[in-house]
N, CA, C and O atoms as a GROMACS GRO file, in nm:
protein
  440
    1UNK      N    1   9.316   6.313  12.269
    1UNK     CA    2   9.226   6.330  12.157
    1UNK      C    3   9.301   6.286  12.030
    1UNK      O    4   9.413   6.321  11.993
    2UNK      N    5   9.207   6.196  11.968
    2UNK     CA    6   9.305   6.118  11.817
    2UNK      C    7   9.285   6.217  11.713
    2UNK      O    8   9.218   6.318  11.739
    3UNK      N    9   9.341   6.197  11.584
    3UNK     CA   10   9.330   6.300  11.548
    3UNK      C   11   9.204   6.327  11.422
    3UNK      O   12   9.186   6.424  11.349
    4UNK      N   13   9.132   6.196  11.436
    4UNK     CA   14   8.988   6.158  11.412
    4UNK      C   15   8.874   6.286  11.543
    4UNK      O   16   8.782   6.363  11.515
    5UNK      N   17   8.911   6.267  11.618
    5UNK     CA   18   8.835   6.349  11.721
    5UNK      C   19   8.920   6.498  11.701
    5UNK      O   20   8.868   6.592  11.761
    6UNK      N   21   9.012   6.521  11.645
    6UNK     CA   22   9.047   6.627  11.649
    6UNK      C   23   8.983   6.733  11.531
    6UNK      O   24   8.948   6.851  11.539
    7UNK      N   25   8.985   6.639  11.423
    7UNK     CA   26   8.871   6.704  11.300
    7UNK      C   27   8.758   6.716  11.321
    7UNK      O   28   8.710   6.814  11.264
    8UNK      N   29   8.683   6.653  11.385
    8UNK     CA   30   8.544   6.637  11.408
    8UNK      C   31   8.554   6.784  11.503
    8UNK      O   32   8.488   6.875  11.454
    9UNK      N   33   8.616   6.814  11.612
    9UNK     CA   34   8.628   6.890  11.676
    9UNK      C   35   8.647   7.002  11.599
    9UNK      O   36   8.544   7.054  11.640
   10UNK      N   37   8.684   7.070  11.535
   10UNK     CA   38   8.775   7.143  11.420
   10UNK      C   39   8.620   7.192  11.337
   10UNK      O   40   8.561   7.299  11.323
   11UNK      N   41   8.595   7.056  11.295
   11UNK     CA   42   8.461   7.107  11.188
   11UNK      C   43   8.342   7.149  11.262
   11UNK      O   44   8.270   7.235  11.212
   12UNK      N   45   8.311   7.090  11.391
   12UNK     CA   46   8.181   7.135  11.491
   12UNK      C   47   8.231   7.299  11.527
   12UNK      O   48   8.154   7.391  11.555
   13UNK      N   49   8.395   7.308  11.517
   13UNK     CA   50   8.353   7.475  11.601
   13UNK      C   51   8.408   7.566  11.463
   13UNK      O   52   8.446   7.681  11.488
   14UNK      N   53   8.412   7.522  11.324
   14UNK     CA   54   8.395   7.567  11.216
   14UNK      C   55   8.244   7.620  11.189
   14UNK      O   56   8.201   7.733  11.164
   15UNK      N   57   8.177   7.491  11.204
   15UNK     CA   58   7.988   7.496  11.164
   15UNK      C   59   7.949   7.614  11.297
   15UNK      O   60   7.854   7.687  11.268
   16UNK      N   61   8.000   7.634  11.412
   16UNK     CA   62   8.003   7.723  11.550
   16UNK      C   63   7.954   7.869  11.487
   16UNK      O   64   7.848   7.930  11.492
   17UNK      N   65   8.077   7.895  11.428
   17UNK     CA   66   8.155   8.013  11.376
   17UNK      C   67   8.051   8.026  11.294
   17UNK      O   68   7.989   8.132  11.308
   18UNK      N   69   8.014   7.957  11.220
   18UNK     CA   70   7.950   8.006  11.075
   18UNK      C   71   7.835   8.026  11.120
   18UNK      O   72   7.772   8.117  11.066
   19UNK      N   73   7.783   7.967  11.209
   19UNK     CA   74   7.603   8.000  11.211
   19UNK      C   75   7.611   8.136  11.331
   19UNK      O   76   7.503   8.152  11.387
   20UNK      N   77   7.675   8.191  11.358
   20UNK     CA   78   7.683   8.305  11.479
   20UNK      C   79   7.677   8.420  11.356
   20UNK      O   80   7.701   8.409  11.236
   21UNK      N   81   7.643   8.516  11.425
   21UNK     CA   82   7.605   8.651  11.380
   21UNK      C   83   7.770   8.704  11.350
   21UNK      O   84   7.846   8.665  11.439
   22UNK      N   85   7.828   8.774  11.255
   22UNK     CA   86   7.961   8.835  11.281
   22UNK      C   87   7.954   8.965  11.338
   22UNK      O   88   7.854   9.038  11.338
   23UNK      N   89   8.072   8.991  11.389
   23UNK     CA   90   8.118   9.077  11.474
   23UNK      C   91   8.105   9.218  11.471
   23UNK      O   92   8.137   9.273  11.576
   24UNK      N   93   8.067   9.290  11.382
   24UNK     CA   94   8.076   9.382  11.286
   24UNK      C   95   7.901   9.436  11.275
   24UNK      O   96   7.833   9.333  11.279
   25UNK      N   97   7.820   9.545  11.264
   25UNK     CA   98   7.700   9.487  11.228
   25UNK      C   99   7.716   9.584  11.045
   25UNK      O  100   7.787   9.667  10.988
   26UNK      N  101   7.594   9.498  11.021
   26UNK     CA  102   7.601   9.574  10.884
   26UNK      C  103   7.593   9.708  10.804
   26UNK      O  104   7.640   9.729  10.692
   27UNK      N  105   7.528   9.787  10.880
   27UNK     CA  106   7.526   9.917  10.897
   27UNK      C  107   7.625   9.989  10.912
   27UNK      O  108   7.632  10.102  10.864
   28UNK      N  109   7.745   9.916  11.003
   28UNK     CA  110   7.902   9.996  10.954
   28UNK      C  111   7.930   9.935  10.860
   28UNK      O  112   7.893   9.995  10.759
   29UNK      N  113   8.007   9.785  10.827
   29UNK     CA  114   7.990   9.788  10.684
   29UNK      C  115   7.966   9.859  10.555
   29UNK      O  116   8.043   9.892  10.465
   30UNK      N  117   7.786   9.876  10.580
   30UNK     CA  118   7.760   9.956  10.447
   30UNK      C  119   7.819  10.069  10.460
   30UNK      O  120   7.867  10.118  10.359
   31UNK      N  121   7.834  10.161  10.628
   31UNK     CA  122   7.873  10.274  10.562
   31UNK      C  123   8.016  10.314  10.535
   31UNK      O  124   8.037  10.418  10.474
   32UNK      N  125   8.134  10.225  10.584
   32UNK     CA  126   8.245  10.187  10.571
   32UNK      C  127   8.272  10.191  10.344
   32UNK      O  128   8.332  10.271  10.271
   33UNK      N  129   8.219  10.106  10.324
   33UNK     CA  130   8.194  10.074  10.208
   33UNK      C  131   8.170  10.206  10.104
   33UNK      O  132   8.238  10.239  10.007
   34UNK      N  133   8.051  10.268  10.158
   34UNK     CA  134   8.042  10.408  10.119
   34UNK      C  135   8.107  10.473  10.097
   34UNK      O  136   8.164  10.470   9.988
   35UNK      N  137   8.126  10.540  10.167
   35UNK     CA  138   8.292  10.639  10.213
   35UNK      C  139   8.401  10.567  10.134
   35UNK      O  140   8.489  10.644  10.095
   36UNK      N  141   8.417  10.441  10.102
   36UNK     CA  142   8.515  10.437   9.980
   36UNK      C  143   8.484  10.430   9.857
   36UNK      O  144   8.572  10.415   9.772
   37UNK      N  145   8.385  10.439   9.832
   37UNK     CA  146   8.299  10.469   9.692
   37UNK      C  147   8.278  10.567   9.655
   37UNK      O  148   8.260  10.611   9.542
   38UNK      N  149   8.276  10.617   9.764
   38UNK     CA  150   8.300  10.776   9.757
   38UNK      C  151   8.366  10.845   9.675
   38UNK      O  152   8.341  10.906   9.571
   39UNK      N  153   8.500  10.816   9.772
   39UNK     CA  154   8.596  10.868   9.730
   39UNK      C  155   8.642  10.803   9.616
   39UNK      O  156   8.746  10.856   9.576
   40UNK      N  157   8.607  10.714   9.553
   40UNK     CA  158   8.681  10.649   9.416
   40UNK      C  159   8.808  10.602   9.513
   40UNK      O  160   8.918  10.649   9.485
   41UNK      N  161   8.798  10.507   9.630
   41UNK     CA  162   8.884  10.434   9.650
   41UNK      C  163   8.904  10.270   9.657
   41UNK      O  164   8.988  10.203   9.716
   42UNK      N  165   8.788  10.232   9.568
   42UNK     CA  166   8.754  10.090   9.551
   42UNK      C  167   8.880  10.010   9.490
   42UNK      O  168   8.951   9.951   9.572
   43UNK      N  169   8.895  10.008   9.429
   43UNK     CA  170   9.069   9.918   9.397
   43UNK      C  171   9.164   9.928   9.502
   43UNK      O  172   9.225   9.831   9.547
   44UNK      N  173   9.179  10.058   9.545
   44UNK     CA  174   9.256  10.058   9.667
   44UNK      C  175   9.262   9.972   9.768
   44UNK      O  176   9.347   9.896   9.814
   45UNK      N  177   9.137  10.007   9.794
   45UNK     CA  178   9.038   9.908   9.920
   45UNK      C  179   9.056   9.777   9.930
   45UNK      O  180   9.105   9.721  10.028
   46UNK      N  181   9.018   9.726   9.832
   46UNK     CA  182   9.008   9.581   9.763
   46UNK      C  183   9.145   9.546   9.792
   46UNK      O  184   9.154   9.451   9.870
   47UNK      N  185   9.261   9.599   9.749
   47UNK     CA  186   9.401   9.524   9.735
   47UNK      C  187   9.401   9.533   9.847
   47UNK      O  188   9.406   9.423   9.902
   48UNK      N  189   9.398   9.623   9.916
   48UNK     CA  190   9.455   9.667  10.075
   48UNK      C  191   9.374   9.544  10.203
   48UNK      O  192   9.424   9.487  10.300
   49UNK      N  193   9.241   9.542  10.147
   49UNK     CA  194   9.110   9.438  10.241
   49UNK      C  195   9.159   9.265  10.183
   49UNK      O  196   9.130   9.154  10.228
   50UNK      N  197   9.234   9.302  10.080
   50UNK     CA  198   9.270   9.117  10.069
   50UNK      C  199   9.378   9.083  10.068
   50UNK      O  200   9.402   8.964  10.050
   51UNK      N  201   9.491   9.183  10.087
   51UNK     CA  202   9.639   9.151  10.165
   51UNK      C  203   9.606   9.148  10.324
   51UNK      O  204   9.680   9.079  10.395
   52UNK      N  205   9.482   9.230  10.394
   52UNK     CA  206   9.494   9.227  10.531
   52UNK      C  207   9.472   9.093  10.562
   52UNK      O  208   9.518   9.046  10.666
   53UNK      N  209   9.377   8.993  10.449
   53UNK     CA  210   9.311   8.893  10.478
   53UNK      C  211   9.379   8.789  10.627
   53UNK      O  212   9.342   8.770  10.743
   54UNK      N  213   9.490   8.743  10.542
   54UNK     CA  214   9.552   8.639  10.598
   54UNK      C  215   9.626   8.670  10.745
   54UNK      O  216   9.690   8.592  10.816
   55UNK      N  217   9.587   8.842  10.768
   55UNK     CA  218   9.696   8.875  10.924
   55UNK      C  219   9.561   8.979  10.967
   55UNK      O  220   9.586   9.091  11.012
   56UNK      N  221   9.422   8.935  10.949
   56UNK     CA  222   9.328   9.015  11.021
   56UNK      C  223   9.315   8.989  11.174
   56UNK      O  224   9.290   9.079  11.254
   57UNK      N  225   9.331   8.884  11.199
   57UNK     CA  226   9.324   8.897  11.340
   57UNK      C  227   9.450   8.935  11.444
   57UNK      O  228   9.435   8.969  11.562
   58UNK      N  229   9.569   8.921  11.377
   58UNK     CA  230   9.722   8.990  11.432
   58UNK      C  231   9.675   9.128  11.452
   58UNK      O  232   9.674   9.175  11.566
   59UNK      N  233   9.626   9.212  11.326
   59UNK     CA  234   9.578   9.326  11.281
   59UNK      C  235   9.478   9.342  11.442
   59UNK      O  236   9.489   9.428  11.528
   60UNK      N  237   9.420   9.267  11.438
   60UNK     CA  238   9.309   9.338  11.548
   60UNK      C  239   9.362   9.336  11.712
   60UNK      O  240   9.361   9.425  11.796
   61UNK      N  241   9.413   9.183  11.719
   61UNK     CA  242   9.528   9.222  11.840
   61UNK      C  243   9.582   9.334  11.857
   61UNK      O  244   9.544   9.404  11.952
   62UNK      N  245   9.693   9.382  11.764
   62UNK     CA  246   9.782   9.504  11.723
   62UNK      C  247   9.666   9.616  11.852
   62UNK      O  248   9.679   9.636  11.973
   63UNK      N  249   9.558   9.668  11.748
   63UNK     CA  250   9.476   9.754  11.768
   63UNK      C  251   9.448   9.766  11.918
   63UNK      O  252   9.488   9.854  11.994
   64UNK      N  253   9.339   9.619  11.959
   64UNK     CA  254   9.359   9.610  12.088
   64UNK      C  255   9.468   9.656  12.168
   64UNK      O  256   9.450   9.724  12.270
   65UNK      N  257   9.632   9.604  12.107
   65UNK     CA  258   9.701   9.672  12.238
   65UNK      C  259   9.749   9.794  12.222
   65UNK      O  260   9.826   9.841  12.306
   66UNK      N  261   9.708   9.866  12.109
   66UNK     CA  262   9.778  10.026  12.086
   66UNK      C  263   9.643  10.119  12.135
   66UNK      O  264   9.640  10.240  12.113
   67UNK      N  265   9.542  10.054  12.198
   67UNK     CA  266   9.392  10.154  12.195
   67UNK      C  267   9.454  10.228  12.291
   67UNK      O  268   9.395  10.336  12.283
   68UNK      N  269   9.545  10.238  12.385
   68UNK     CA  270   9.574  10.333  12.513
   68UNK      C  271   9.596  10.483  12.445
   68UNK      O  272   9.544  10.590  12.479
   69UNK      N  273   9.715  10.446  12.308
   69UNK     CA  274   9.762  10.539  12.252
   69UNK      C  275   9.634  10.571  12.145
   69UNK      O  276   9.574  10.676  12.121
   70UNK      N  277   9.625  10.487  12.112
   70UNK     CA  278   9.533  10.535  11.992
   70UNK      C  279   9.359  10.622  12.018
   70UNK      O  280   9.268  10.656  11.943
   71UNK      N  281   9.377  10.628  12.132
   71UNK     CA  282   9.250  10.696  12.208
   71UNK      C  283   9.254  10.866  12.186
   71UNK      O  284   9.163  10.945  12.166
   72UNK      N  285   9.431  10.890  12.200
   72UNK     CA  286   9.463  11.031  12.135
   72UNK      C  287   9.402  11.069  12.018
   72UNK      O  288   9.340  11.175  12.028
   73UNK      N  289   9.399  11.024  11.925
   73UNK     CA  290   9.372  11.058  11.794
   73UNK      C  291   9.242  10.999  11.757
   73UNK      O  292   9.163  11.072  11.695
   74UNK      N  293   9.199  10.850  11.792
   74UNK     CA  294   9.064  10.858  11.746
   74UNK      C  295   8.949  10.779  11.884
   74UNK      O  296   8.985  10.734  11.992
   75UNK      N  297   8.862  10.784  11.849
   75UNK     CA  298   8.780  10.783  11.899
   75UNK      C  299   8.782  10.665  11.992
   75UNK      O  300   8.813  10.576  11.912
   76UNK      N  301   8.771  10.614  12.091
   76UNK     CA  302   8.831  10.502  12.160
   76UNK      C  303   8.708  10.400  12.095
   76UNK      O  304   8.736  10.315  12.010
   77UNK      N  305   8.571  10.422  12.145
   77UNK     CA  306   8.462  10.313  12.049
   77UNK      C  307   8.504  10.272  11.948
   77UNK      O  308   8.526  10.158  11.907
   78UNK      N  309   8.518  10.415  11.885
   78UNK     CA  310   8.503  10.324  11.671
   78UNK      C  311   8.654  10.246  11.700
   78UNK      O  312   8.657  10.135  11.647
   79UNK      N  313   8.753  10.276  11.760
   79UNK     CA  314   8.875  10.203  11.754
   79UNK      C  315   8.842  10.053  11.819
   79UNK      O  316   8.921   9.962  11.793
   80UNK      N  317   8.772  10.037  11.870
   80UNK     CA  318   8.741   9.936  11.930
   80UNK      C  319   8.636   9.828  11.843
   80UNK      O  320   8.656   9.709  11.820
   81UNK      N  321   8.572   9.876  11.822
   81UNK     CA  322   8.501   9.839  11.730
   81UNK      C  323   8.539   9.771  11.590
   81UNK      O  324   8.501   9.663  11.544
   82UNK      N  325   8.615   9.857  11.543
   82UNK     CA  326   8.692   9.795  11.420
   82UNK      C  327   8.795   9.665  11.461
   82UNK      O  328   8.828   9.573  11.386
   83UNK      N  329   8.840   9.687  11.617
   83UNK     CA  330   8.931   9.587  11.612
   83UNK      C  331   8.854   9.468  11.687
   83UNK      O  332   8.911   9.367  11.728
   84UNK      N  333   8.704   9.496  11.699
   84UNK     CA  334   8.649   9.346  11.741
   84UNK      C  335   8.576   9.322  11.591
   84UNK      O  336   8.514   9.222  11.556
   85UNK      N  337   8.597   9.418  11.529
   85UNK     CA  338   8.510   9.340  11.382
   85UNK      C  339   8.618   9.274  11.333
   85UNK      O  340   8.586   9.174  11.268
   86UNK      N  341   8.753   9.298  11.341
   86UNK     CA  342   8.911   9.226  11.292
   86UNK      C  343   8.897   9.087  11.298
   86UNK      O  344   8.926   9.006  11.210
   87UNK      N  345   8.835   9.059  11.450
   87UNK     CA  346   8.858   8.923  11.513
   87UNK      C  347   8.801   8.798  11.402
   87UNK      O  348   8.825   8.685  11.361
   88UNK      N  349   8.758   8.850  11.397
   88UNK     CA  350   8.589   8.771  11.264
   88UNK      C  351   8.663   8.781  11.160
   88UNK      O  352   8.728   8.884  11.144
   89UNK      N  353   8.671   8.671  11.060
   89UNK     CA  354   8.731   8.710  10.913
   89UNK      C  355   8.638   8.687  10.863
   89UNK      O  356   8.672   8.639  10.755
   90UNK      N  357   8.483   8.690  10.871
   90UNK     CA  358   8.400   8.689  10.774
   90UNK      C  359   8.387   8.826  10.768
   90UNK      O  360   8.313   8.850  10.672
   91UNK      N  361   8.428   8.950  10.832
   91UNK     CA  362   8.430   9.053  10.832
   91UNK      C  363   8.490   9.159  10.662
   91UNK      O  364   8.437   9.233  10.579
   92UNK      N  365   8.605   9.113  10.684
   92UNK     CA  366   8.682   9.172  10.555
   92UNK      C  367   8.565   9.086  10.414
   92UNK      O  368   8.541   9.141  10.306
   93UNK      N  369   8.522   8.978  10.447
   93UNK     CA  370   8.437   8.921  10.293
   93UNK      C  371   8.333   9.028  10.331
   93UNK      O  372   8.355   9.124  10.257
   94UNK      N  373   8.230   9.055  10.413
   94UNK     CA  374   8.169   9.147  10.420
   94UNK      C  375   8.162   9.274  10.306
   94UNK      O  376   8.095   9.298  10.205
   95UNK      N  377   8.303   9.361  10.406
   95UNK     CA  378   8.333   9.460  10.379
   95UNK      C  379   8.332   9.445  10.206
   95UNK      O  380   8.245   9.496  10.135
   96UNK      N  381   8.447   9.365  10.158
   96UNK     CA  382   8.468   9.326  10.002
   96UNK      C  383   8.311   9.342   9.896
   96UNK      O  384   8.263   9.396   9.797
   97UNK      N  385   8.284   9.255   9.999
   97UNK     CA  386   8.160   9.209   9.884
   97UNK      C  387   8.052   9.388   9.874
   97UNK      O  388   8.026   9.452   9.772
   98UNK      N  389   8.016   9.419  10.011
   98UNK     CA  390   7.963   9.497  10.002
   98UNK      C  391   8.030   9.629   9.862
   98UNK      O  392   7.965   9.649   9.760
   99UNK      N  393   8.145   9.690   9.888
   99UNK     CA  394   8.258   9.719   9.788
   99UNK      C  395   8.227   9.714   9.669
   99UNK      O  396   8.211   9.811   9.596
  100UNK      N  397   8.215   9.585   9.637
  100UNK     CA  398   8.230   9.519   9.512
  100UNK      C  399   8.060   9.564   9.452
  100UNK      O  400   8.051   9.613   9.340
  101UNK      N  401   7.972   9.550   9.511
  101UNK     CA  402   7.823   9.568   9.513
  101UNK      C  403   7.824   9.677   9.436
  101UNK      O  404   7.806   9.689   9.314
  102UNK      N  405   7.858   9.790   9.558
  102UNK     CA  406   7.832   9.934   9.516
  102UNK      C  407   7.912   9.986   9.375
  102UNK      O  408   7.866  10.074   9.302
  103UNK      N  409   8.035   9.918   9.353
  103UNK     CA  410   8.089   9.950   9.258
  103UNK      C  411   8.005   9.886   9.094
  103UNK      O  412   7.992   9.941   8.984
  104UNK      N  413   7.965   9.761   9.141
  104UNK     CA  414   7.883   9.746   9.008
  104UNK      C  415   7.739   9.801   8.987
  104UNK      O  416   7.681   9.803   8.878
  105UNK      N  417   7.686   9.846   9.110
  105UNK     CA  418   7.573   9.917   9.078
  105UNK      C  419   7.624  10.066   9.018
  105UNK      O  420   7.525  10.124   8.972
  106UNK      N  421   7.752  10.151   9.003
  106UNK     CA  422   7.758  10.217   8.968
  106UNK      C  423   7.774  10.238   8.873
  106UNK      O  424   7.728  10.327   8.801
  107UNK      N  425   7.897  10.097   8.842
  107UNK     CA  426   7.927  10.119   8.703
  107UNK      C  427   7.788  10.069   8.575
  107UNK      O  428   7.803  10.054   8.454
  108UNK      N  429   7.661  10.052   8.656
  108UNK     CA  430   7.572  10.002   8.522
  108UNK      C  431   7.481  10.126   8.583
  108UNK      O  432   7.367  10.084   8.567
  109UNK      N  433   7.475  10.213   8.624
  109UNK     CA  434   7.423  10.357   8.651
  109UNK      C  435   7.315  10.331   8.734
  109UNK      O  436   7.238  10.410   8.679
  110UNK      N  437   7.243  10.277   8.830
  110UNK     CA  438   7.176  10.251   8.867
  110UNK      C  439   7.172  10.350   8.982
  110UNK      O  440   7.082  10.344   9.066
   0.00000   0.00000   0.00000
C-alpha cells in the first residue's frame, strides 16, 4: 500500500469513526456532567478531561485490565462502561462540552 492509498485509507476510516454513534450514551454524559456542577467541580473537571485527552484510550486499556481488581470497590458495569466510553475520544468533547453548557446556563441564571 503507497502511501497515497495509505491516506485515502486513513481518511475513509476517519469519515468511519465520525458518522458511528459514540460509545458512551448521552444520558451518562449528562448525568456525569451534573454531578460536577454540582459539586462546583467544573474547572477541575475541565483541566483534568483535557490533560486525559491525549492518553484516553491508554486510560481505558489501564481500566480494562485493572476491572478484576477494581470490581472490589466499584461496580463492575459502570467500570466497564466508562472504560468503553474511554475508547472513543469523541467522548471526553462530549463530556467537556456538555460541562461547559451547564456552567454557562448557570452562570446567566437560567
Amino acid at each position: 500500500m503507497n502511501s497515497a492509498q495509505r491516506a485515502l485509507h486513513h481518511e475513509s476510516a476517519g469519515e468511519q469513526s465520525k458518522s458511528q454513534e459514540p460509545a458512551c450514551a448521552p444520558e451518562w454524559v449528562e448525568a456525569l456532567a451534573a454531578r460536577i456542577c454540582e459539586r462546583r467541580l467544573s474547572a477541575a473537571a475541565i483541566f483534568f478531561f483535557e490533560s486525559l485527552r491525549p492518553l484516553n484510550f491508554v486510560a481505558s486499556q489501564t481500566m480494562h485490565a485493572l476491572a478484576p481488581l477494581a470490581s472490589l470497590f466499584v461496580e463492575p458495569e459502570r467500570w466497564e462502561q466508562v472504560a468503553t466510553a474511554l475508547e472513543d475520544r469523541r467522548t471526553l468533547e462530549l463530556i467537556l462540552e456538555e460541562i461547559e453548557r451547564r456552567e454557562r446556563e448557570r452562570s446567566t441564571g437560567r
